[in-house]
N, C-alpha and C positions, 0 to 999 in steps of 0.2 A: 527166352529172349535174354539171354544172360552171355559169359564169357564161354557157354561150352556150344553154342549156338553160331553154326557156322556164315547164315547168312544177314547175321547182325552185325554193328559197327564192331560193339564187344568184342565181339567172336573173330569176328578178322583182326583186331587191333592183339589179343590174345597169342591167336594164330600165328601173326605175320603177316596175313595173305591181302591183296585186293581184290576188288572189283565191283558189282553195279552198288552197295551200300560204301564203298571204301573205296574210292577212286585212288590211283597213285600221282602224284604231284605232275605228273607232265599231262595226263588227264585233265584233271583241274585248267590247267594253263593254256593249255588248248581250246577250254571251253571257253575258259574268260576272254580270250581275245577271239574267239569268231562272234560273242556276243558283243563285244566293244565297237569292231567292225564295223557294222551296218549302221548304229547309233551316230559313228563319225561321219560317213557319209551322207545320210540323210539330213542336209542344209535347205531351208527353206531360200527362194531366190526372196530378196529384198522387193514389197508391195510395191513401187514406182518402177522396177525394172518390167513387172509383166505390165503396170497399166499402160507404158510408152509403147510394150510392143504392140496393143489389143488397138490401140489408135491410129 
């Protein structure tokens, strides 16, 4: 698990190359924002808006 080890950070930073231990920057950015996504959406409605509708 060192720089001569292809499927380590090491070993691809060594290398050059990416992938599943070494994501390439657009990778990355792709994930962060489909994770960011669903966190902004999901708004709770304000407590007094559902009690007027349930009435």
């Amino acid at each position: 698990m060192g720089k001569g080890d292809k499927r380590s950070k090491k070993g691809k930073i060594s290398k050059g190359t990416f992938g599943k231990s070494r994501p390439t920057m657009k990778l990355k950015l792709k994930r962060a924002e489909s994770n960011a996504k669903p966190a902004a959406k999901a708004k709770a409605k304000p407590k007094a808006a559902v009690k007027a509708k349930e009435k």
